[in-house]
C-alpha positions as CSV (number, residue, x, y, z in Angstrom):
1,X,0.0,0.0,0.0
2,X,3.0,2.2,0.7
3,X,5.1,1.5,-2.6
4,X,1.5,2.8,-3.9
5,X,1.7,6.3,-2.0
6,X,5.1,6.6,-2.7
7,X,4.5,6.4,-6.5
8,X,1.2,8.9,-6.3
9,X,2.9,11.2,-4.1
10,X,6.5,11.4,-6.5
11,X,3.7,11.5,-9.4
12,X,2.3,14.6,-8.1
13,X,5.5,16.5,-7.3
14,X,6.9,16.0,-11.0
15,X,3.8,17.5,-12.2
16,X,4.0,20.3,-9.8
17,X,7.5,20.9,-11.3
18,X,9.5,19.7,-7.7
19,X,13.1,19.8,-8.5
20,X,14.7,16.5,-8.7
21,X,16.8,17.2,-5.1
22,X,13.3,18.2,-4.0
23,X,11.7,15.1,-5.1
24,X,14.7,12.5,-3.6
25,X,14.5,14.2,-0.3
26,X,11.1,13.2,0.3
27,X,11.3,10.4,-1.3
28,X,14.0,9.5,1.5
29,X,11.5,10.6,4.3
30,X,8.8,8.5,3.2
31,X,11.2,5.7,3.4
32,X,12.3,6.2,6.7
33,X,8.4,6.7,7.5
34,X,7.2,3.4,6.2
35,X,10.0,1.9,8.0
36,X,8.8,3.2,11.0
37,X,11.6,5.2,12.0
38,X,10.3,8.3,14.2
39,X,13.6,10.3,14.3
40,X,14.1,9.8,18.4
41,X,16.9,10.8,20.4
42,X,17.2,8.5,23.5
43,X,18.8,10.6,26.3
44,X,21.2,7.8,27.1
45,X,22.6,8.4,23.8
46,X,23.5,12.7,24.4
47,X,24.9,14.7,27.0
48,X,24.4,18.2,27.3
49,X,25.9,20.9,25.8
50,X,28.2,22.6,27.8
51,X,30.8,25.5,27.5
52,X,29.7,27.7,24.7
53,X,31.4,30.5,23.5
54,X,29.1,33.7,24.3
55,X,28.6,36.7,21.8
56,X,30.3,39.1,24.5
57,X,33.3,37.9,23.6
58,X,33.9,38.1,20.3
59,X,33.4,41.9,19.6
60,X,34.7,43.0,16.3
61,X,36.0,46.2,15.3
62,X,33.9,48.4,13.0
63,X,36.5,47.3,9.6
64,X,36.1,44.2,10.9
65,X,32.0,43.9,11.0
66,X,32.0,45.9,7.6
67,X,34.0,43.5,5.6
68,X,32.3,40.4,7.4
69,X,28.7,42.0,6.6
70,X,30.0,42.4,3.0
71,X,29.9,38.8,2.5
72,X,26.9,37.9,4.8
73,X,22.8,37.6,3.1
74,X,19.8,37.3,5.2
75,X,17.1,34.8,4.6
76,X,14.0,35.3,6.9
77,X,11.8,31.8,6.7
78,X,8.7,33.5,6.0
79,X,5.8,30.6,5.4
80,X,4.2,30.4,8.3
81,X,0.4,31.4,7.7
82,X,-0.1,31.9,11.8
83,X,-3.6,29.4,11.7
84,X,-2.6,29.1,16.1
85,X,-3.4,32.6,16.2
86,X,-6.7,32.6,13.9
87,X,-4.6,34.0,10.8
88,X,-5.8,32.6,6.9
89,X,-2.5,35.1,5.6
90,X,1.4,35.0,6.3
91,X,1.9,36.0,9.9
92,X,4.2,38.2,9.2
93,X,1.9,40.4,7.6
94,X,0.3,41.7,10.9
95,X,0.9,44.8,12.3
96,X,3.5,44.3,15.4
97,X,4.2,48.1,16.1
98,X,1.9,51.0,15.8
99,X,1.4,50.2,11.8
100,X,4.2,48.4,11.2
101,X,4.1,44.4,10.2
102,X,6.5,41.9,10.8
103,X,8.1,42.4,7.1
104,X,8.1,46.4,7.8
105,X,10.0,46.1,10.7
106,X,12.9,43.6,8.9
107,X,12.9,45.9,6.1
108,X,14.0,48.8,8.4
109,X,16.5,46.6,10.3
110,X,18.1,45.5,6.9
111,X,18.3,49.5,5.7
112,X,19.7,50.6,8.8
113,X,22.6,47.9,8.3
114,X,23.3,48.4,5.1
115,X,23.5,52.5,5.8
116,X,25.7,52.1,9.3
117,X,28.1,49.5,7.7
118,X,27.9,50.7,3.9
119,X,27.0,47.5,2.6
120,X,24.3,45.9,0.2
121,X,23.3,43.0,2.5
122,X,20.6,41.1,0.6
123,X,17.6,40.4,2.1
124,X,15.5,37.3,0.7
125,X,12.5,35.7,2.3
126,X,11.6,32.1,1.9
127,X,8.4,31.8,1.4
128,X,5.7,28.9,1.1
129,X,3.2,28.9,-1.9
130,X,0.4,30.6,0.4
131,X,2.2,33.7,1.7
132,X,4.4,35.0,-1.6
133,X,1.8,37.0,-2.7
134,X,0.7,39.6,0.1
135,X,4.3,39.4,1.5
136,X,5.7,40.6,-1.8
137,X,3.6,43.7,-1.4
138,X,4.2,44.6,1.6
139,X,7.6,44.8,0.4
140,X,7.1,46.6,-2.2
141,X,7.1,49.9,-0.1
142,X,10.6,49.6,-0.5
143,X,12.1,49.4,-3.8
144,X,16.0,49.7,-2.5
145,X,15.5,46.4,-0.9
146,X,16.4,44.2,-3.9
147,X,20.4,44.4,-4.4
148,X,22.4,42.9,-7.1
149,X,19.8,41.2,-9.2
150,X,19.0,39.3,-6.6
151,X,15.3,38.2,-5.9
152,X,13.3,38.9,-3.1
153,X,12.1,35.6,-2.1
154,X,12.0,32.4,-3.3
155,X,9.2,29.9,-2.9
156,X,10.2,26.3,-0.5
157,X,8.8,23.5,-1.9
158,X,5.5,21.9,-1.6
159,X,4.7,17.7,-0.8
160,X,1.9,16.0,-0.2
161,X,0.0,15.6,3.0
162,X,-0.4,11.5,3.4
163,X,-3.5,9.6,4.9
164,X,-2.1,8.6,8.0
165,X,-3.0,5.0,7.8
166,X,-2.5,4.7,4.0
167,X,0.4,6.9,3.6
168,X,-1.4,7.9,0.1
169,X,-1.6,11.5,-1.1
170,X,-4.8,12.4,0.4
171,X,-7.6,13.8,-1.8
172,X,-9.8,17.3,-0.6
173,X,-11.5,18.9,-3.1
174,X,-13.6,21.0,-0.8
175,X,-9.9,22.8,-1.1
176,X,-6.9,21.2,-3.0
177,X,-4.2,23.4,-1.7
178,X,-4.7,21.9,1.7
179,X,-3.7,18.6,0.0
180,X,-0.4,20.6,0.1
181,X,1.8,21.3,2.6
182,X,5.4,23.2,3.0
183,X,7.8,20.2,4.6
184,X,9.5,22.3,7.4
185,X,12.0,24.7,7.5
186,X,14.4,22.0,7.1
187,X,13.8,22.2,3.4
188,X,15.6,25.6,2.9
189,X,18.6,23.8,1.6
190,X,17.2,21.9,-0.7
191,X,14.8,24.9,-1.9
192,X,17.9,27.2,-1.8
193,X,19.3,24.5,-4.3
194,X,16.6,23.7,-6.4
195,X,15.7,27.6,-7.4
196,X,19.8,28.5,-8.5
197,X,19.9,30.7,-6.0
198,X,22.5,29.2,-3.6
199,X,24.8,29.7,-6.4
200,X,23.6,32.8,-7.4
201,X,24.6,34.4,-3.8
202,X,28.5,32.7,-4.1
203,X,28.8,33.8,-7.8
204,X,27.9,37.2,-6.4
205,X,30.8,36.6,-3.3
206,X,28.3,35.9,-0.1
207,X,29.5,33.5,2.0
208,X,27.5,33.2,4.6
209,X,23.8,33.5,5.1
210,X,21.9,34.5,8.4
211,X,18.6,32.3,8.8
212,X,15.8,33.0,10.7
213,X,12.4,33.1,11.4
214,X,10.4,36.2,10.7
215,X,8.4,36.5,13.2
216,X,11.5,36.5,15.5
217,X,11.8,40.3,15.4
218,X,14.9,39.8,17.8
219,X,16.8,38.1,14.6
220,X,18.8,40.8,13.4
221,X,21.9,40.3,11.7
222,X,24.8,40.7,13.9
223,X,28.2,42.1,12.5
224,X,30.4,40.4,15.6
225,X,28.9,36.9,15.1
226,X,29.9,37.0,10.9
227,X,32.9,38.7,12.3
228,X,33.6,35.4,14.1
229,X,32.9,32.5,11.7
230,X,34.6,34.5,8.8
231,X,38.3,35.0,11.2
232,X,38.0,31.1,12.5
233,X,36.8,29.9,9.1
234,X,33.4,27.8,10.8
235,X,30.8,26.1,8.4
236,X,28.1,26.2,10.5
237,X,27.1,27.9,13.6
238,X,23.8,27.9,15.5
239,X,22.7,30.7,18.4
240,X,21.5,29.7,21.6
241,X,20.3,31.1,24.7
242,X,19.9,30.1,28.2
243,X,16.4,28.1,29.3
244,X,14.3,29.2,31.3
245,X,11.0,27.5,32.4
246,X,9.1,28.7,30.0
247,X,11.6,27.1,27.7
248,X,11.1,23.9,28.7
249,X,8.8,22.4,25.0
250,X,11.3,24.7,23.3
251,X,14.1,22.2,21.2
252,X,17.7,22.0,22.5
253,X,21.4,21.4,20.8
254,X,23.4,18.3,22.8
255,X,26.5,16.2,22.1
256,X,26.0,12.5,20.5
257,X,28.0,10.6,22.7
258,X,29.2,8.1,19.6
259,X,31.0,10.9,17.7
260,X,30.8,14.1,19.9
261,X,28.8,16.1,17.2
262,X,26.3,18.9,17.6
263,X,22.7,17.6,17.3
264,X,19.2,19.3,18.0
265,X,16.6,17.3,19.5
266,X,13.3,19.2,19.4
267,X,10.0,18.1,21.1
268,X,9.1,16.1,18.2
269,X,11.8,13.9,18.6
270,X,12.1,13.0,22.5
271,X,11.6,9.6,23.0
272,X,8.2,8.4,24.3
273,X,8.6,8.8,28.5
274,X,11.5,11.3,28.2
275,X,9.7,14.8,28.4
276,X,11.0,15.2,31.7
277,X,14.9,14.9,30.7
278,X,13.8,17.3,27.7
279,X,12.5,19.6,29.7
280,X,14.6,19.6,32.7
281,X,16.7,23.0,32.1
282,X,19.0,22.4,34.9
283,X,20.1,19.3,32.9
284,X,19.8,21.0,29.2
285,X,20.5,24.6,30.2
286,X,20.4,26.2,26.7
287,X,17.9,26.3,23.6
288,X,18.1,26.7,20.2
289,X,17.1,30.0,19.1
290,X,16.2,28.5,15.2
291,X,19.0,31.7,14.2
292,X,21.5,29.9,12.2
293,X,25.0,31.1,10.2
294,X,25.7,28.5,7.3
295,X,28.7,28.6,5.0
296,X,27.4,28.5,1.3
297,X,31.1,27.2,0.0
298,X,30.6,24.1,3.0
299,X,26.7,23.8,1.8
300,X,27.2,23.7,-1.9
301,X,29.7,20.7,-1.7
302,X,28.0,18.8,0.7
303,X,24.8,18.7,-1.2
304,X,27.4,18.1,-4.2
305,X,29.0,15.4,-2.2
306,X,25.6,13.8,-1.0
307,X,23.4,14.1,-4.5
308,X,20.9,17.1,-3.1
309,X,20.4,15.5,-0.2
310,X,21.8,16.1,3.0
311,X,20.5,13.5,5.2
312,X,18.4,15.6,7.8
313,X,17.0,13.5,10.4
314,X,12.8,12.9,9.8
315,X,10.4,15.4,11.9
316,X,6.9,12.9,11.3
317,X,4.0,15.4,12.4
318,X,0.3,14.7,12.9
319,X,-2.2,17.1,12.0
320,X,-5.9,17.1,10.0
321,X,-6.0,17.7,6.3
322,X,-8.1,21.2,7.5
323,X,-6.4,22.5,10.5
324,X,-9.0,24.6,11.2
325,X,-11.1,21.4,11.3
326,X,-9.8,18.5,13.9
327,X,-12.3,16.2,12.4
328,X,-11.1,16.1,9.0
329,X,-9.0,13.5,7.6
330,X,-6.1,12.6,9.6
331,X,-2.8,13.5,7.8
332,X,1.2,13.0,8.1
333,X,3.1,15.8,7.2
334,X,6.7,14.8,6.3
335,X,9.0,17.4,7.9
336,X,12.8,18.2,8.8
337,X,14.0,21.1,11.3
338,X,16.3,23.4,9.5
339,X,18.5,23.6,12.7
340,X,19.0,19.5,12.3
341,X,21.4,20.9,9.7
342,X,24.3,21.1,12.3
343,X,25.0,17.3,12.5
344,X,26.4,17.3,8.8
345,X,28.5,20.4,9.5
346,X,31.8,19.1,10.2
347,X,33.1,21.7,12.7
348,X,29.9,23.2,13.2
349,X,29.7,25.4,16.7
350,X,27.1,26.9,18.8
351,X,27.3,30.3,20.4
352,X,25.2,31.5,23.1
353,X,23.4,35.2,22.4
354,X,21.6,36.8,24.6
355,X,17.9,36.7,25.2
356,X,17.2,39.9,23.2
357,X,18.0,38.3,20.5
358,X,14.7,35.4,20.7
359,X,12.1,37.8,20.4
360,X,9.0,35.6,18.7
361,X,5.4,35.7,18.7
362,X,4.1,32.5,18.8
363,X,1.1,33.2,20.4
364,X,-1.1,36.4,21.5
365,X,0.6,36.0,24.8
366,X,4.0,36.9,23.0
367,X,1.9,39.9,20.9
368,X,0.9,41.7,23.7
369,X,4.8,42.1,25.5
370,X,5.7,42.9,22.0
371,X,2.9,45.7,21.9
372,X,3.3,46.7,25.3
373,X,5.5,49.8,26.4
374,X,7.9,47.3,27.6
375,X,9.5,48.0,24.4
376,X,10.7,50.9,21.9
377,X,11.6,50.6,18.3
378,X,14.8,52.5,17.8
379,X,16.1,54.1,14.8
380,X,17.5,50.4,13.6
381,X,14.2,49.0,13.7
382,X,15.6,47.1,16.6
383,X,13.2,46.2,19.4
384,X,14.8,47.7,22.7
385,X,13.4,47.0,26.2
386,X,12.4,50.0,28.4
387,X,12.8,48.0,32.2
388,X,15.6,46.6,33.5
389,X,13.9,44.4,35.8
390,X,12.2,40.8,34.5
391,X,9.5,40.7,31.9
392,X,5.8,39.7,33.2
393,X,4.8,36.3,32.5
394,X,1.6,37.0,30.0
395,X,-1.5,34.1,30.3
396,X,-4.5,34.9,28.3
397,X,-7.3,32.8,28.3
398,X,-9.5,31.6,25.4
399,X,-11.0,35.1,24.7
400,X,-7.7,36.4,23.2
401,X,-6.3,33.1,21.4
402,X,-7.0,34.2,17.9
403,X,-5.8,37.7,16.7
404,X,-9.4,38.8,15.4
405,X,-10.2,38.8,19.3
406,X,-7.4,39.7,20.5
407,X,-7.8,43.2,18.9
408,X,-11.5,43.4,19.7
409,X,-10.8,43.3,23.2
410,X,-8.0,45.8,23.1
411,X,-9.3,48.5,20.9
412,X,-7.7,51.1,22.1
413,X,-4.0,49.1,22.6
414,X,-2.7,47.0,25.0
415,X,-2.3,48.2,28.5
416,X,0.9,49.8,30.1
417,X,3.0,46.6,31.3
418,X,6.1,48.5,32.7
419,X,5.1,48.0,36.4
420,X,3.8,44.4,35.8
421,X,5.3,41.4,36.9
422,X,2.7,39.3,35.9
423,X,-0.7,39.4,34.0
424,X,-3.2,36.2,33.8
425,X,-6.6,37.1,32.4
426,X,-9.5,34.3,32.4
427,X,-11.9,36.3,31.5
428,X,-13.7,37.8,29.2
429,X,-12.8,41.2,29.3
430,X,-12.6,44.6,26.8
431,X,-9.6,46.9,28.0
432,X,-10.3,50.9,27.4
433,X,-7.5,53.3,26.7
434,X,-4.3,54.3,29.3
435,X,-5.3,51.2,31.3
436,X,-2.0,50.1,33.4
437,X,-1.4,47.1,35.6
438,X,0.9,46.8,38.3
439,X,2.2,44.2,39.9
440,X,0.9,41.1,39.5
441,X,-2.2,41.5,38.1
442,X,-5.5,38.2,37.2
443,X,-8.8,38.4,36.0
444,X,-11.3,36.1,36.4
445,X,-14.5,36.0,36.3
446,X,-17.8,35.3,33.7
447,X,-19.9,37.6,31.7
448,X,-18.5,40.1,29.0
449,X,-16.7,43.3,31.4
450,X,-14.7,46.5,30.4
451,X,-11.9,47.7,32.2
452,X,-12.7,51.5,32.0
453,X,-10.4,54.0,30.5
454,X,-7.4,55.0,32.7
455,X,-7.9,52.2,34.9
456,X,-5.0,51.2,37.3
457,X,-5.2,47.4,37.3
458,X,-3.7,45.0,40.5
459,X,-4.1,42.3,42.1
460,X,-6.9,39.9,41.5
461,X,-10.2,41.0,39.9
């Protein structure tokens, strides 16, 4: 029944026009699928990563950052559509600041490097076949962002979504791009391949690229860290920062004991009756902040070396064919973690950054702090705190899950968070304007309330 899938699914990815690399990839994951592997790390078979270098420590001079930078592109992993947060368009398309989306925001902090260091430093988003479109415009408020011929974006690939118990393409006509689905972020390589564009960058002398994701809005491209690989010549390099409890889902880097290399081990791939090694952060005291610094000369010839493929391990994840409906079909979506990349980097290293620089909205939790006063955007589109004290823990309850709501209970903006330690809200509840809360603030409570205007929130409610 399998061999069956295999040869619908490799069907339907010629006709989509898949790039060969594209096609053997996934034709490797289904592979390891049908064979049952689930792409587990055993914690008997890692230790934790210990002794990091830390981003302090490698300042650069100014020469220094401007001839690194002059070799460095971004790429901002820009497919995420944000359905967690009740989005149907690219996340990155909401507004973050005052006006200002996502993509506005990484358009500013790309101009103000290119004017400070007097570089081009290409910016390129990958993005999926659902948020090209209405990203692309956005951008398209700023005409100077395209350098050297070089495109804006470039679309990842697309696979199938497969029947869970058939492993067969599965069919939807209510909707057929939901048959579709982008195969994680681990496909960047192969995508970067497949479109001509990882040698376009090298023919135009980039070495390295900065990856990221785009709604991190703390990813910014740092001259000291390029500084670093370029003057100890490293392939690969992956940022982490130090866990926290609320880090504790969030995936880690560790050190196979059977050759000492770099792995990551994300949630997805903790074997079954493990979580609590995963997420003890006293054990596994960093996490990977997903910003990553990869050497296109070291890239290019090990996707030479391996035929396209570079051997990620397989991320196997669950979902319905409708996410927005849990009782449509179940599907596998075949996936590989871009960060997995650092086990076939010979030499690869990590370098702890600090926390400012893992600033993602994930949830509306995230979106409010983000919103708050707790931050300024400063001339380099950079977000910089305003406190010096701990950020309030944010819980919102089910009112405030999906952005629609979210923004119909804070019409007037989010409150004043500068005196907050923490704010949990069960409730439903409509916030006026100059509302502020102190301390540690909850609401609970049933029935629709307002919190009148100018309202000085604490304690419980």
């Amino acid at each position: 029944m399998s061999e069956r899938g295999l040869e619908q699914a490799r069907a339907a990815m010629v006709e989509r026009g898949t790039s060969d690399a594209a096609v053997a990839t996934f034709e490797r994951f289904y592979r390891m699928l049908e064979s049952g592997e689930q792409g587990l790390i055993p914690e008997a078979s890692i230790d934790p990563l210990t002794d990091v270098p830390t981003l302090d420590g490698m300042l650069a001079s100014e020469a220094e950052r401007r001839a690194a930078l002059a070799r460095v592109a971004i790429i901002k992993l820009n497919g995420g559509l944000g359905t967690s947060m009740g989005l149907s368009g690219p996340k990155t398309a909401l507004t973050v600041r005052g006006e200002l989306t996502f993509l506005d925001i990484i358009a500013r902090q790309t101009r103000a490097l290119r004017s400070r260091y007097d570089v081009r430093l290409p910016l390129v988003l990958m993005n999926s076949f659902r948020t090209r479109e209405e990203s692309l415009a956005i951008l398209a408020a700023y005409p100077d962002l395209a350098v050297d011929g070089l495109p804006l974006d470039f679309v990842q690939n697309a696979e199938p979504k497969l029947v869970a118990d058939t492993l067969e393409p599965v069919s939807w006509p209510a909707d057929p791009e939901l048959e579709w689905c982008p195969p994680g972020h681990g496909d960047v390589f192969v995508s970067l391949q497949g479109t001509g564009l990882l040698d376009d960058l090298r023919a135009k002398g980039i070495r390295y690229v900065f990856l990221s994701n785009a709604d991190n809005l703390g990813a910014t491209c740092d001259p000291d860290i390029a500084a670093w690989l370029i003057a100890n010549d490293i392939p690969y390099a992956a940022e982490v920062c130090e866990r926290t409890a609320n880090d504790r889902k969030g995936g880690h880097l560790a050190v196979r004991k059977a050759d000492g290399q770099l792995i990551l081990r994300d949630s997805a791939m903790v074997a079954p009756g493990e979580e609590e090694f995963f997420q003890d952060n006293t054990r596994h005291t960093l996490f990977h902040a997903n910003n990553l610094w990869v050497d296109l000369e070291a890239l290019a010839g090990l996707l030479a070396e391996r035929g396209g493929i570079l051997g990620l391990p397989i991320i196997v994840n669950r979902k319905s064919v409708d996410p927005t409906d849990p009782t449509s079909t179940p599907v596998i979506q075949i996936e590989s973690a871009m960060g997995a990349a650092i086990e076939v980097f010979a030499g690869s290293r990590a370098i702890a950054v600090p926390r400012s620089r893992f600033r993602p909205v994930k949830s509306t939790n995230e979106l409010l702090l983000v919103q708050s006063d707790i931050f300024e955007l400063d001339e380099q589109g950079q977000l910089v705190s305003t406190i010096a004290h701990a950020e309030p823990a944010i819980s919102l309850g089910s009112a405030y899950r999906h952005v629609p709501d979210f923004l119909a209970r804070f019409p007037d903006g989010v409150p004043s968070m500068r005196e907050c330690t923490s704010l949990t809200i069960d409730a439903d509840v409509t916030f006026g304007a100059r509302v502020r809360c102190v301390g540690d603030v909850t609401i609970t409570g049933t029935g629709i309330r307002r919190v009148p205007d100018g309202t000085v929130l604490s304690g419980r409610h």
